[in-house]
C-alpha positions in Angstrom: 77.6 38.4 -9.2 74.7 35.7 -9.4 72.7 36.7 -12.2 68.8 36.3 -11.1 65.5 37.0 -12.9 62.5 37.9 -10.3 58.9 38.3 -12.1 56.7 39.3 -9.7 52.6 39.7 -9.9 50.0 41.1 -7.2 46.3 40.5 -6.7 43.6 41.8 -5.4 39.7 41.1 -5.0 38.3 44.3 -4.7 40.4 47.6 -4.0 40.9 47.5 -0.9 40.2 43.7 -0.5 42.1 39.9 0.0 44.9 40.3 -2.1 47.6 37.9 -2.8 51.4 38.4 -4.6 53.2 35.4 -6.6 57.2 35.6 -7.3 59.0 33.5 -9.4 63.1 33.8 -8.6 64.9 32.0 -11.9 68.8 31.3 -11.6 70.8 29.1 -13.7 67.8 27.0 -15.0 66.3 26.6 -11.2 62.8 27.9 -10.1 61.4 29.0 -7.1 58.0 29.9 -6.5 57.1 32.4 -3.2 53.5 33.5 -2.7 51.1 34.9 0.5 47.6 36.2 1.2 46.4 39.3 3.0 42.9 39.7 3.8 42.8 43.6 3.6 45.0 45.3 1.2 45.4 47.1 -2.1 46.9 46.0 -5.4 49.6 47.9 -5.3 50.6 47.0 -1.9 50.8 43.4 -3.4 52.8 45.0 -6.4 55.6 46.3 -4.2 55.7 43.3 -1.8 56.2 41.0 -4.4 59.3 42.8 -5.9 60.1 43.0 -1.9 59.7 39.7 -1.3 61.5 38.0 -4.1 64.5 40.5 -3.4 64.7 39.5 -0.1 65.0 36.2 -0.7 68.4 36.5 -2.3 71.1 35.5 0.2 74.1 37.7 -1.2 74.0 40.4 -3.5 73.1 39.5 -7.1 72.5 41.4 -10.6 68.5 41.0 -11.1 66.4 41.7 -13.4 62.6 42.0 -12.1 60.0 42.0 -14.2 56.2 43.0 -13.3 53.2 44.4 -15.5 53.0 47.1 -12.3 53.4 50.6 -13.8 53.2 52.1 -10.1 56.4 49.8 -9.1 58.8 50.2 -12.7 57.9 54.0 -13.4 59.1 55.0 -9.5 62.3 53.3 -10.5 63.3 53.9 -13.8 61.4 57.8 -14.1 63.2 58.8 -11.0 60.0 59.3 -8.8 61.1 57.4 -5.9 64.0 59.5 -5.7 62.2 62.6 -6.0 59.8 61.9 -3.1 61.9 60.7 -1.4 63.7 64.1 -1.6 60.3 65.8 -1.0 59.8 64.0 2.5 57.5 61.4 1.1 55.5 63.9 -1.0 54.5 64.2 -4.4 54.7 66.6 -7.7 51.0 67.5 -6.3 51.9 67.8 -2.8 50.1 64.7 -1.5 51.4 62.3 0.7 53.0 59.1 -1.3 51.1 56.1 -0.6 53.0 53.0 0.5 55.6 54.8 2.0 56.1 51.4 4.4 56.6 49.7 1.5 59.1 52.4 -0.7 61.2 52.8 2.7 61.4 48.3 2.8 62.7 48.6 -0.9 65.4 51.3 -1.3 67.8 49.6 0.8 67.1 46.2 -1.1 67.5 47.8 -4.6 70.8 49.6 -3.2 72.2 46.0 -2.1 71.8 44.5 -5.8 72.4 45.8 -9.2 68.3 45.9 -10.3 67.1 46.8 -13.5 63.0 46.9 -13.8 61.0 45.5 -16.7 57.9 46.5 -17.2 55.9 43.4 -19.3 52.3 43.8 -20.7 49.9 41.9 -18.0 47.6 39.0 -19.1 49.5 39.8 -22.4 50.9 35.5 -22.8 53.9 36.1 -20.9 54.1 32.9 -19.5 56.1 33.9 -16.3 53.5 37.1 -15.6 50.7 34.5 -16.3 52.2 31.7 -13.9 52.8 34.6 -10.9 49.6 36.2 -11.5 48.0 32.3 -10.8 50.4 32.3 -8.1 49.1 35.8 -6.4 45.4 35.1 -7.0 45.3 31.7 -5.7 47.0 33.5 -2.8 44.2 36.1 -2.5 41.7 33.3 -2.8 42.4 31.4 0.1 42.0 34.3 2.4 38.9 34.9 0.8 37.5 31.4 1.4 
């Protein structure tokens, strides 16, 4: 298997508001940058889309490693929520409705495709690939906005 790193950023100005996500896919010293506006969304909706996003764009399966400063998008992973609404028909711990579920449901099958492991990185923290996406996803927001 390909061995791919995805870092991924979202954006938004205001919550809901225009928001923008920025991907960068990295393979074998090759970069490619993937990025798109909305003018009414939420940050998190631009969290998930840009790990969406830069998954889809892989053309056979491949072992990734995805990097975003998104706590919503690494902690459903890696602590096992997903799974558990998922088993709770979309519900969670509290009994509300899981937000996104669009979103989750555009994911699982993409995350079952490739091997994925999540990385969770520290946002405007000098991470020069969170900085570059974050860029990426704002100028995206932007020009919706102007």
């Amino acid at each position: 298997m390909k061995k791919v790193n995805i870092y991924t950023d979202g954006a938004c100005r205001g919550n809901p508001g225009a928001g923008g996500y920025g991907v960068i896919l990295e393979y074998d010293g090759r970069e490619k940058e993937l990025s798109e506006g909305f003018a009414e969304t939420t940050n998190n909706r631009m969290e998930l889309t840009a790990a969406i996003v830069g998954l889809e764009a892989l053309k056979q399966p491949c072992e990734v490693t995805l990097y975003s400063d998104s706590k919503y998008l690494v902690y459903a992973i890696e602590k096992g929520w997903l799974k558990s609404w998922r088993a709770k028909n979309w519900k969670k711990s509290d009994g509300k409705q899981v937000l996104n579920i669009d979103l989750w449901e555009r994911l699982i099958p993409l995350i079952e495709k490739h091997r994925v492991s999540f990385v969770w990185v520290k946002g405007h923290d000098g991470n020069k690939y969170n900085e570059r996406c974050d860029t990426i996803a704002t100028t995206a927001a932007d020009k919706i906005i102007v």
